[in-house]
MISETI-628735 format. One record per residue (C-alpha): x, y, z; residue in three letters. Coordinates in nm, 4 decimals. Example, Ala and Ser with C-alpha at 12.3 -4.5 7.8 and 13.67 -1.06 7.14 Angstrom:
% MISETI-628735
<c1->1.2300 c2->-0.4500 c3->0.7800 residuo->ala>
<c1->1.3670 c2->-0.1060 c3->0.7140 residuo->ser>
//
This chain:
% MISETI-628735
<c1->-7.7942 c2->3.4747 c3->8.3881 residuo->unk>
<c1->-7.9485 c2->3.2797 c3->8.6757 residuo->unk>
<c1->-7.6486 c2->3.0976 c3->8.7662 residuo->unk>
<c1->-7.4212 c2->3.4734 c3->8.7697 residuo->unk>
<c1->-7.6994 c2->3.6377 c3->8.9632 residuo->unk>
<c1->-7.6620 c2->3.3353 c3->9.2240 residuo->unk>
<c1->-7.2900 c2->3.4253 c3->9.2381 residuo->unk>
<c1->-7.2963 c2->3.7519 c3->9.3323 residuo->unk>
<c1->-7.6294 c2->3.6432 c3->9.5789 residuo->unk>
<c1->-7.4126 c2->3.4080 c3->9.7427 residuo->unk>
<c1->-7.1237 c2->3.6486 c3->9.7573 residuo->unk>
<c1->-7.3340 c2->3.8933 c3->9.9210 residuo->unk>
<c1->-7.5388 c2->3.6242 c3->10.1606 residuo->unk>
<c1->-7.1835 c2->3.4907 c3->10.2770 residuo->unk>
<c1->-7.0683 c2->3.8772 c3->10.3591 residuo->unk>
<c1->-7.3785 c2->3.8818 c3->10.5375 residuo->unk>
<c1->-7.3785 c2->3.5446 c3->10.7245 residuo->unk>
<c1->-7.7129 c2->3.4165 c3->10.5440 residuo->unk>
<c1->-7.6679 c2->3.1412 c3->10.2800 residuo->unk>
<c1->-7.8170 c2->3.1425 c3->9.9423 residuo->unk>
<c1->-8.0280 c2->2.8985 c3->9.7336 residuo->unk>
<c1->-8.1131 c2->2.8868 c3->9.3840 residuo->unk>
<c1->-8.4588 c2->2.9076 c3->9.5263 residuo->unk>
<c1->-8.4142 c2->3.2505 c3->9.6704 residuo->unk>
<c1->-8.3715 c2->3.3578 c3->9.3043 residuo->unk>
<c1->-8.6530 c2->3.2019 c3->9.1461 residuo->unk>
<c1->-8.9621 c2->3.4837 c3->9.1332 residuo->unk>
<c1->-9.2631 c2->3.4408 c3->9.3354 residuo->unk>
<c1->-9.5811 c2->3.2854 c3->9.1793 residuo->unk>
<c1->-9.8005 c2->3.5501 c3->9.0732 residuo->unk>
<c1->-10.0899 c2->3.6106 c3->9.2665 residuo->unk>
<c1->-10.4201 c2->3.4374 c3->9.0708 residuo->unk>
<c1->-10.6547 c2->3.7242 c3->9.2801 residuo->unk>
<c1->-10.4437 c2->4.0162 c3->9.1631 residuo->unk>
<c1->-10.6664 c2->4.1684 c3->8.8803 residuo->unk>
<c1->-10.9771 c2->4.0826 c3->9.1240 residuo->unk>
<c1->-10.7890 c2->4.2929 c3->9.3561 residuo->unk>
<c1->-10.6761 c2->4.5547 c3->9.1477 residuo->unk>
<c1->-11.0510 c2->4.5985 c3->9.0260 residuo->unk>
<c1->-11.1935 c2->4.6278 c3->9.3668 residuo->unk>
<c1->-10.9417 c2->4.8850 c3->9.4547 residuo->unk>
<c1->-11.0621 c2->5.0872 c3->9.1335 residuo->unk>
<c1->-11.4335 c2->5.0395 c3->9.1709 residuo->unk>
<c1->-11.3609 c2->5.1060 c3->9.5495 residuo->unk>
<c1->-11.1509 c2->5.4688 c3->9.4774 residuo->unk>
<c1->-11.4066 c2->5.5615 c3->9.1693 residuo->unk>
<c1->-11.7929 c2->5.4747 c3->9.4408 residuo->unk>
<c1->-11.5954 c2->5.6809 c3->9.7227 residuo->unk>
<c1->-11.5429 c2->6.0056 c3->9.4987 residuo->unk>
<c1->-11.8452 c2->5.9564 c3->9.3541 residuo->unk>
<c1->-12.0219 c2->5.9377 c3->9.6695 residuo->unk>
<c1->-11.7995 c2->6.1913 c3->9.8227 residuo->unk>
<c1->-11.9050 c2->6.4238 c3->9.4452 residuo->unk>
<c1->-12.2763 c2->6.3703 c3->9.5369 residuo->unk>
<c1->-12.2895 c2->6.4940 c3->9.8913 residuo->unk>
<c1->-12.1002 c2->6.7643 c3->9.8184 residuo->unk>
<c1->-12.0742 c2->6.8991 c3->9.4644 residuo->unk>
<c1->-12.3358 c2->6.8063 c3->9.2629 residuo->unk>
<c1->-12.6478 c2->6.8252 c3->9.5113 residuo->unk>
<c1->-12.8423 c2->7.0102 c3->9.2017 residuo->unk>
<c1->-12.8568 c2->6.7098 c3->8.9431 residuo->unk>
<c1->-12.6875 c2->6.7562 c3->8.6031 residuo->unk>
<c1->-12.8311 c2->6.8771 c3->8.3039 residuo->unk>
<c1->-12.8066 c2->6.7475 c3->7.9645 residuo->unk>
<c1->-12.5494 c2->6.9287 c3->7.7563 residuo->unk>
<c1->-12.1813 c2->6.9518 c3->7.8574 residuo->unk>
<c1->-12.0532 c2->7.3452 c3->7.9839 residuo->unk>
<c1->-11.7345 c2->7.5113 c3->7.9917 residuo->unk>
<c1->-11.5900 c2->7.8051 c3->8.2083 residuo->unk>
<c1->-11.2467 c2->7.9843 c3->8.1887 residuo->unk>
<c1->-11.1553 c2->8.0218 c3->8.5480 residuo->unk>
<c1->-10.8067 c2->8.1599 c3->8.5331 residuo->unk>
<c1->-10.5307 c2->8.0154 c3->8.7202 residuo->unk>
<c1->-10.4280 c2->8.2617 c3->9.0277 residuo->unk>
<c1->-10.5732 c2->8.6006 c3->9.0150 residuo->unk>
<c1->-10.7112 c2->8.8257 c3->9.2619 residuo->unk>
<c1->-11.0464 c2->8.7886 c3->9.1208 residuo->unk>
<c1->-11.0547 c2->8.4207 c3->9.0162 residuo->unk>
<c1->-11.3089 c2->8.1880 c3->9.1791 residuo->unk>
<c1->-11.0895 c2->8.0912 c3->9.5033 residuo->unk>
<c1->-10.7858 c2->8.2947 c3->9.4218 residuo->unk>
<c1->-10.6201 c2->7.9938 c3->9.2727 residuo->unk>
<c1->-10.6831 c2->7.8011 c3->9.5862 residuo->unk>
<c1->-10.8880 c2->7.5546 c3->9.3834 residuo->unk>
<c1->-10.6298 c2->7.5059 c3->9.1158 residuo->unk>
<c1->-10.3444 c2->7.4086 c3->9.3816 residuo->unk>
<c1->-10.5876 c2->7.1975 c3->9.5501 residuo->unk>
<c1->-10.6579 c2->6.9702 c3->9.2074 residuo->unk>
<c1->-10.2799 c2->6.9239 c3->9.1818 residuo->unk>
<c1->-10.1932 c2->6.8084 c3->9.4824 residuo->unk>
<c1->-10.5179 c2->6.5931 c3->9.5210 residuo->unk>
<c1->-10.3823 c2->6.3715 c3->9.1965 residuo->unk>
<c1->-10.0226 c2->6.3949 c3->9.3246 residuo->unk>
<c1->-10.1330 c2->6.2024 c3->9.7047 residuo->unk>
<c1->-10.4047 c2->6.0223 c3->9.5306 residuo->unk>
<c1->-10.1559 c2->5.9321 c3->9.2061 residuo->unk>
<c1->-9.8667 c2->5.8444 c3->9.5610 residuo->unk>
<c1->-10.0863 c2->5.6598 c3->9.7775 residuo->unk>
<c1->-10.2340 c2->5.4462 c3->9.5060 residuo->unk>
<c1->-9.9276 c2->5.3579 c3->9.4147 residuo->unk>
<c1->-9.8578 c2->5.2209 c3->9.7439 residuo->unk>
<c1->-10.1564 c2->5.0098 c3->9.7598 residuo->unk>
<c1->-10.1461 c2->4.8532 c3->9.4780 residuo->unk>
<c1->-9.7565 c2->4.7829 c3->9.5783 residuo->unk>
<c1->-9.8980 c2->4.6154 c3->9.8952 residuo->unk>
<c1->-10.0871 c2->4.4114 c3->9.6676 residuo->unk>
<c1->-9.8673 c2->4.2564 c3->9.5236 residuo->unk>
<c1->-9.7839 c2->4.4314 c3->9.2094 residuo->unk>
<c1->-9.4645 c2->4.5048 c3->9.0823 residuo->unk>
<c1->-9.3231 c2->4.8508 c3->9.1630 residuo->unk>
<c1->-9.3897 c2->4.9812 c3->8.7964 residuo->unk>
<c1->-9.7017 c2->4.8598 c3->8.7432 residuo->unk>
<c1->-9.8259 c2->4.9617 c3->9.0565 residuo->unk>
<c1->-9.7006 c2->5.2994 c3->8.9565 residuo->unk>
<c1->-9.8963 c2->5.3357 c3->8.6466 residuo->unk>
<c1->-10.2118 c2->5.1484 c3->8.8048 residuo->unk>
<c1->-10.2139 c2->5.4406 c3->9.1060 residuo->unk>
<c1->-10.1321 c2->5.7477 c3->8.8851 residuo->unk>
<c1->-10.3823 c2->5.6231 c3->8.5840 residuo->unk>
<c1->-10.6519 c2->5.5527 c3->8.8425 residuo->unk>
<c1->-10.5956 c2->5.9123 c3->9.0419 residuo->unk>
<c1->-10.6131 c2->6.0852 c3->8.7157 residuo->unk>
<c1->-10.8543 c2->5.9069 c3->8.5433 residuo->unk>
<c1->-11.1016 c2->5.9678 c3->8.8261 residuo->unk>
<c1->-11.0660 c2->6.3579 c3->8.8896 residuo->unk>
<c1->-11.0916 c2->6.3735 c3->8.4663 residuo->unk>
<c1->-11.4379 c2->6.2259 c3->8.4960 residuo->unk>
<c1->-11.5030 c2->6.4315 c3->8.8178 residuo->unk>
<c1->-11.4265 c2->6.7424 c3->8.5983 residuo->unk>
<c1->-11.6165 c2->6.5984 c3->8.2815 residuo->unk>
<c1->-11.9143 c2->6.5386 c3->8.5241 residuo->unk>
<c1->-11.8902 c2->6.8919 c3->8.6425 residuo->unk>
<c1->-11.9217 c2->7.0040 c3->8.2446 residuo->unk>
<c1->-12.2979 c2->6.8529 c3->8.3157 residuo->unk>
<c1->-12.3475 c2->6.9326 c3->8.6904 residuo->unk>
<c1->-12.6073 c2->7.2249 c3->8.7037 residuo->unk>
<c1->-12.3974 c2->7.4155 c3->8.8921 residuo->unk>
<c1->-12.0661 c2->7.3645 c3->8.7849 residuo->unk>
<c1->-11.8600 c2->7.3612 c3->8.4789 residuo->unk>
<c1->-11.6238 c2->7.2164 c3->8.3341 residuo->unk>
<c1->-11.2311 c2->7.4258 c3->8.3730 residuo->unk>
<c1->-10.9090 c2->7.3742 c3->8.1268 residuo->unk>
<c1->-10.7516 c2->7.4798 c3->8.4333 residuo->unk>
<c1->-10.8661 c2->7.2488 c3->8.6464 residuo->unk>
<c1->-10.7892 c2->6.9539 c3->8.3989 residuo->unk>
<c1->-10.4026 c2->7.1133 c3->8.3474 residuo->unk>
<c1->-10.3363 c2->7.0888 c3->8.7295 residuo->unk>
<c1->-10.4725 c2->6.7185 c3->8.7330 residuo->unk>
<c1->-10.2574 c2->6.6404 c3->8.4963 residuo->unk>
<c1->-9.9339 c2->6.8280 c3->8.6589 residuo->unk>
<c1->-10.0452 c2->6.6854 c3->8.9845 residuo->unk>
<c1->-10.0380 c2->6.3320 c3->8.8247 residuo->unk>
<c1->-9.6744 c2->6.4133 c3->8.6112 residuo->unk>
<c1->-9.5069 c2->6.4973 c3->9.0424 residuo->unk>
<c1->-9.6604 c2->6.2081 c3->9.1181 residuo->unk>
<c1->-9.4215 c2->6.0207 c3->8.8628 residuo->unk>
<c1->-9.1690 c2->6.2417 c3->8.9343 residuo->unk>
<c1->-9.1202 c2->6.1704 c3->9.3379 residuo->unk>
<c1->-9.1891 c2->5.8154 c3->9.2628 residuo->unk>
<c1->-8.9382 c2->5.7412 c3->9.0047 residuo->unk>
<c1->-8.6419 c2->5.9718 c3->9.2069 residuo->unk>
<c1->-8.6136 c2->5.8138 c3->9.5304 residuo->unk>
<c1->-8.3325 c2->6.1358 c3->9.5794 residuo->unk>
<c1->-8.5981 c2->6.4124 c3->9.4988 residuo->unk>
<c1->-8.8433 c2->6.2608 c3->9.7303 residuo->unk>
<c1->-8.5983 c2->6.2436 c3->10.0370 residuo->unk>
<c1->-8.5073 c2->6.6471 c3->9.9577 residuo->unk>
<c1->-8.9035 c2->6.7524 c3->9.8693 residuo->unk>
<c1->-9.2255 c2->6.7684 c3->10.0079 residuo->unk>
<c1->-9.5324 c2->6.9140 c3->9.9066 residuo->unk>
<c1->-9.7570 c2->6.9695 c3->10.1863 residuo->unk>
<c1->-10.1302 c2->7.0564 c3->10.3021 residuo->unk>
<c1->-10.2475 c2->7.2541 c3->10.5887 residuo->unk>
<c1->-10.5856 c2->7.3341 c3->10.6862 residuo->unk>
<c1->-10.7622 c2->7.5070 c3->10.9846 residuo->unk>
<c1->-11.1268 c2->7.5769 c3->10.9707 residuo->unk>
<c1->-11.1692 c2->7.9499 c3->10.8382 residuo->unk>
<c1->-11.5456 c2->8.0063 c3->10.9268 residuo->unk>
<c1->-11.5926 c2->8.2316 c3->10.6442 residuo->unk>
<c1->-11.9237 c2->8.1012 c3->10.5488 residuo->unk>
<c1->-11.9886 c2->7.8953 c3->10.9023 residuo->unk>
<c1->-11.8767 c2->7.6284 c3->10.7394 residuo->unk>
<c1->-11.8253 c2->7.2696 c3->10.9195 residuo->unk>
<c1->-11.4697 c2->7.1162 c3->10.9337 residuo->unk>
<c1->-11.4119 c2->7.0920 c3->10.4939 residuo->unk>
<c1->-11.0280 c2->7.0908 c3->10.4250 residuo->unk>
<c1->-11.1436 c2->7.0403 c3->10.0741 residuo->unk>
<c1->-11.4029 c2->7.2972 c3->10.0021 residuo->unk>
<c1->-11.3022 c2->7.5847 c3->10.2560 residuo->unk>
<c1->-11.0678 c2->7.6900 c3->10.0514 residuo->unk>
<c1->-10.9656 c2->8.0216 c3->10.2783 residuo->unk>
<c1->-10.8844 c2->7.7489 c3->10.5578 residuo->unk>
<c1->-10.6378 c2->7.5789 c3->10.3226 residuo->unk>
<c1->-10.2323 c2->7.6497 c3->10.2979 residuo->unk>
<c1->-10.0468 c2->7.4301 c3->10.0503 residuo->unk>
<c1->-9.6611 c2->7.4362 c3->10.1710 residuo->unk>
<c1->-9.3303 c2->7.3069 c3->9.9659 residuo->unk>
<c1->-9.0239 c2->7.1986 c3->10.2188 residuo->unk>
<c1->-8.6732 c2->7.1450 c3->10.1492 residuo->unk>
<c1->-8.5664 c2->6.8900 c3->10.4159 residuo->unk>
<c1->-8.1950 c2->6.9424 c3->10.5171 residuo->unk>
<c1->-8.2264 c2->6.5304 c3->10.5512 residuo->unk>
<c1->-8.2163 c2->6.5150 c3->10.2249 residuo->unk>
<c1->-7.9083 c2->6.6816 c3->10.1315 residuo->unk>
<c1->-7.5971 c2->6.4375 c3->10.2022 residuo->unk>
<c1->-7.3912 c2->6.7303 c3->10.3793 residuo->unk>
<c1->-7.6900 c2->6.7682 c3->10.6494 residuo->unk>
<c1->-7.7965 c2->6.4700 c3->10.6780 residuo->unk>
<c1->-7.6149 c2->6.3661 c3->10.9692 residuo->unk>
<c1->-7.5503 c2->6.6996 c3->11.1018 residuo->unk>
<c1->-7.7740 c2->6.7359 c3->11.4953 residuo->unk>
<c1->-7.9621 c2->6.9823 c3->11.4755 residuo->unk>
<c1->-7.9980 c2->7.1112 c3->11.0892 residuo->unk>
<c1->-8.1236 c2->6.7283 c3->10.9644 residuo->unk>
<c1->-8.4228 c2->6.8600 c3->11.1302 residuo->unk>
<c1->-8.5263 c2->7.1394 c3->10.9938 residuo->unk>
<c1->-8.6610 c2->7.2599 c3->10.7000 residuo->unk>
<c1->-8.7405 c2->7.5426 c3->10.4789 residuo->unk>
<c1->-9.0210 c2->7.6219 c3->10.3596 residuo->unk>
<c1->-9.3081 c2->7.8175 c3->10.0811 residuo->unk>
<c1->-9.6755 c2->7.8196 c3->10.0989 residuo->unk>
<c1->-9.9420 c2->8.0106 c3->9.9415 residuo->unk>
<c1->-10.2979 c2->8.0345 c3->10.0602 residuo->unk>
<c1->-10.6345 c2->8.2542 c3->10.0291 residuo->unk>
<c1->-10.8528 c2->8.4088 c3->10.2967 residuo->unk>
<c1->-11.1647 c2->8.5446 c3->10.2776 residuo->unk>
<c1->-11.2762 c2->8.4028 c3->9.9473 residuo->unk>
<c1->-11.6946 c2->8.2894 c3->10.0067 residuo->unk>
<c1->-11.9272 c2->8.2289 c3->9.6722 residuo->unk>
<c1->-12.2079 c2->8.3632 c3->9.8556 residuo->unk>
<c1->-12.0684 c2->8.6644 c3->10.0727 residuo->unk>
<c1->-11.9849 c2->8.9349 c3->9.8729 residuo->unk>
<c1->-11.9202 c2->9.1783 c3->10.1848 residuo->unk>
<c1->-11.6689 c2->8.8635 c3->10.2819 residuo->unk>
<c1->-11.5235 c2->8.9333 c3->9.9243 residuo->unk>
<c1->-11.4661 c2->9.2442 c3->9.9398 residuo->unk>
<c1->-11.1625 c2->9.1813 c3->10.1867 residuo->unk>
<c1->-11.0289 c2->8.8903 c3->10.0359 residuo->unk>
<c1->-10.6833 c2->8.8234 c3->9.9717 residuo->unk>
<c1->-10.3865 c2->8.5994 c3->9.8615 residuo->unk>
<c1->-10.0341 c2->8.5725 c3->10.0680 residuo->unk>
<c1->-9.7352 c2->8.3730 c3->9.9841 residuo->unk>
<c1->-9.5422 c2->8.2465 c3->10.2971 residuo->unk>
<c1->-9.1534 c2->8.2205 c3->10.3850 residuo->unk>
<c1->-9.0062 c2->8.0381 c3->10.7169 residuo->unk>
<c1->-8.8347 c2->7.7585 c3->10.9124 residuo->unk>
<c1->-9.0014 c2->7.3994 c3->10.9779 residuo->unk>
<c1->-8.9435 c2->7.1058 c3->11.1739 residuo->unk>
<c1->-8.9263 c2->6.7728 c3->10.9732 residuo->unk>
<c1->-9.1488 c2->6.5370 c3->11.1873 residuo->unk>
<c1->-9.0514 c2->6.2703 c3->10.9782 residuo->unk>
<c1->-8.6885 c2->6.3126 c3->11.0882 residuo->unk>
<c1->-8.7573 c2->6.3519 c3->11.4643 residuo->unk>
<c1->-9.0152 c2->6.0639 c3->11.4655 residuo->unk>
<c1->-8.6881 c2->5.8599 c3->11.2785 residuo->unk>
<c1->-8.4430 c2->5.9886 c3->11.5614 residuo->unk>
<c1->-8.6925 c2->5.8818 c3->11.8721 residuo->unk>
<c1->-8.8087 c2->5.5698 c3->11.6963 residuo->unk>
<c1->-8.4618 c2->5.4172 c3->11.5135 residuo->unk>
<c1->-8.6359 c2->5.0539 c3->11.5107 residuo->unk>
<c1->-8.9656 c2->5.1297 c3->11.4075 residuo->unk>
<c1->-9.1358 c2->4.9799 c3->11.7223 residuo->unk>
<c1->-9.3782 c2->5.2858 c3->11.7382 residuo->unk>
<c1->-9.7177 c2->5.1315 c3->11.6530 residuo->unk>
<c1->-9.8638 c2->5.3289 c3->11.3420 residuo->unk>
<c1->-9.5398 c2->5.4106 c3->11.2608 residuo->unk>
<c1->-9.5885 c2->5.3831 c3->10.8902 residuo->unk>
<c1->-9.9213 c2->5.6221 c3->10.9374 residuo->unk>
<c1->-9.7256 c2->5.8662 c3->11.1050 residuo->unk>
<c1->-9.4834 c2->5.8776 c3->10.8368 residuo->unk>
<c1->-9.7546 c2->5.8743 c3->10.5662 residuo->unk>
<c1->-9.9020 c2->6.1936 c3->10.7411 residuo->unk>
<c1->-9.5822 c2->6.3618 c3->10.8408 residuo->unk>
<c1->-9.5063 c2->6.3772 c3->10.4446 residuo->unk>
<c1->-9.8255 c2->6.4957 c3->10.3208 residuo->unk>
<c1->-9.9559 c2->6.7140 c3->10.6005 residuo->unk>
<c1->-9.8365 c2->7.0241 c3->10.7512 residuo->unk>
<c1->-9.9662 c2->7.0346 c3->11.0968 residuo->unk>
<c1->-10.0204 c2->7.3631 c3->11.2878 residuo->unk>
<c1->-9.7575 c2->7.4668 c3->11.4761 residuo->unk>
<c1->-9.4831 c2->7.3148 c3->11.3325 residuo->unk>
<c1->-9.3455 c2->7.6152 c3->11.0733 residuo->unk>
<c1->-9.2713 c2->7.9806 c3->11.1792 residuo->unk>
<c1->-9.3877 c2->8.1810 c3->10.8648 residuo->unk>
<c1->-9.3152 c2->8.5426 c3->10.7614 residuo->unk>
<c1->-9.5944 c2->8.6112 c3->10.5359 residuo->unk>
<c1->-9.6810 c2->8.8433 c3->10.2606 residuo->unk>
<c1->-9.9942 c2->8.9620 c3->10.1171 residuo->unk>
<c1->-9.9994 c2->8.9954 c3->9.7150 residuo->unk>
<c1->-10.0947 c2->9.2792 c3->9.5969 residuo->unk>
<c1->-10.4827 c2->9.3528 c3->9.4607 residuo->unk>
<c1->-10.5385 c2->9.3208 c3->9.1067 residuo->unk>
//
C-alpha cells in the first residue's frame, strides 16, 4: 500500500515540480501533550460557561430537588416567543463548529476532532439545562434539550458536507433592544436577537463565478420584539416576524479583495462573516405572525 500510494505521490509531485520521498508518506508522530491538551480545552469551555451560568443565570442558588417546565417551542405566548429555543440550537451548532476547529489546530485528526467539539458543545449545554432543573429560578425544558441536540446533529451535518457548508449559513444578528434597559446581552435580550439562514449563490457551481450574483445571497430570519419577563405592559405588544430579502456574502467580497490571504485576521474575519449577520448588510421585507 505504501509503496502504490508513493506512486501516485510521486506522479502528482513530478506534475507539480516538487519531488517525493517515502518520508513524506510516513504519518507524523503523535503529539505526547495531546490528551493534556484536549483536557484543558474541556475544563477551559466547561469553567467559562459555568462562570458565564453564574453571573448571569443562576444568581439565586439552586435548590435541592430537580424541576421541569413545558415551555412550548414557538408560540405567541411562550416564554421568548421561541427566541430562546433558536438561540440553544445555534449556540451547540457554533460551539459543536468552532470546537471542532480547535481541537483540529491541535493536532487531532479531522474526525476525532469532530466528535471531541460536538460531544464537548453538547455535553456542556445538557448539564447547563440539568443545572437549570435545580436553579431556583429556572427549570429544566424538553425543548430546550431537543434544540441542543438538533443544534449539535447541523453541526455534524456542515462539517461532514464540505458542499452544504459552501451553499448554507446559519446566522446571528443582534442589536440592543432596550426593552428592559438592558446592557449590551446578545444572549439574554432575546427581542434584540434575529437568527438568519442564507443561500450563498457561491455555493452553487453555475454562480459561482458569475460577477455580481457570487455575491449575493438570499436570505430567512425570524426574530421577537417586545418579549420582557418583568414588563407586562412591554408584553402586551409583543410580537414575532419572519423575514425575506437580499444579502451580501462578506465572505465572498472579503475573498475577491483579498485573493492571497495577506489581510491580517483574515481567518477571524472569515470565522465572523459565517456566523454573524452584521447590520446593514441584508435588505429584509418583513412580516409579523399573526397573534395567537
Amino acid at each position: 500500500m505504501l509503496r502504490s500510494r508513493f506512486l501516485v505521490a510521486s506522479i502528482v509531485s513530478a506534475l507539480a515540480g516538487v519531488p517525493a520521498t517515502a518520508q513524506d508518506l510516513l504519518p507524523a508522530a503523535p503529539d505526547p501533550q495531546l490528551g493534556v491538551k484536549n483536557a484543558l480545552l474541556g475544563v477551559g469551555e466547561v469553567l467559562a460557561v459555568a462562570w458565564y451560568g453564574k453571573q448571569n443565570w443562576w444568581q439565586d442558588g439552586f435548590r435541592g430537588h430537580f424541576r421541569t417546565a413545558d415551555e412550548g417551542w414557538f408560540g405567541q405566548d411562550t416564554y421568548a416567543g421561541g427566541a430562546d429555543k433558536l438561540g440553544h440550537f445555534y449556540t451547540n451548532y457554533v460551539g459543536g463548529r468552532l470546537l471542532t476547529r480547535a481541537f483540529r489546530a491541535m493536532g487531532n485528526e479531522p474526525d476525532a476532532a469532530l466528535l471531541l467539539g460536538t460531544t464537548l458543545a453538547l455535553g456542556t449545554m445538557t448539564a447547563v439545562e440539568v443545572a437549570d432543573g435545580y436553579a431556583k429560578g429556572w427549570r429544566f425544558s424538553k425543548q430546550d434539550a431537543f434544540m441542543n441536540l438538533a443544534g449539535t446533529g447541523a453541526a455534524l451535518l456542515f462539517e461532514k458536507y464540505p458542499g452544504l457548508d459552501a451553499l448554507v449559513d446559519l446566522r446571528f444578528q443582534y442589536h440592543r433592544s432596550g426593552v428592559e434597559n438592558r446592557r449590551f446581552d446578545p444572549f439574554g435580550d432575546y427581542s434584540g436577537q434575529t437568527y438568519v439562514l442564507a443561500l450563498k449563490a457561491s455555493g452553487v457551481p453555475g454562480l459561482r463565478e458569475a460577477p455580481v450574483l457570487r455575491y449575493l445571497e438570499l436570505a430567512a430570519g425570524y426574530g421577537v420584539r417586545n418579549y420582557s419577563p418583568t414588563r407586562p405592559d412591554v408584553n402586551a405588544q409583543r410580537y414575532r416576524q419572519t423575514y425575506v430579502g437580499i444579502a451580501l456574502n462578506l465572505s465572498e467580497l472579503l475573498r475577491g479583495a483579498d485573493p492571497d490571504r495577506r489581510l491580517p485576521g483574515r481567518g477571524a474575519l472569515d470565522t465572523a462573516f459565517e456566523y454573524l449577520q452584521l447590520p446593514g448588510t441584508a435588505a429584509f421585507r418583513r412580516h409579523r405572525l399573526p397573534t395567537d
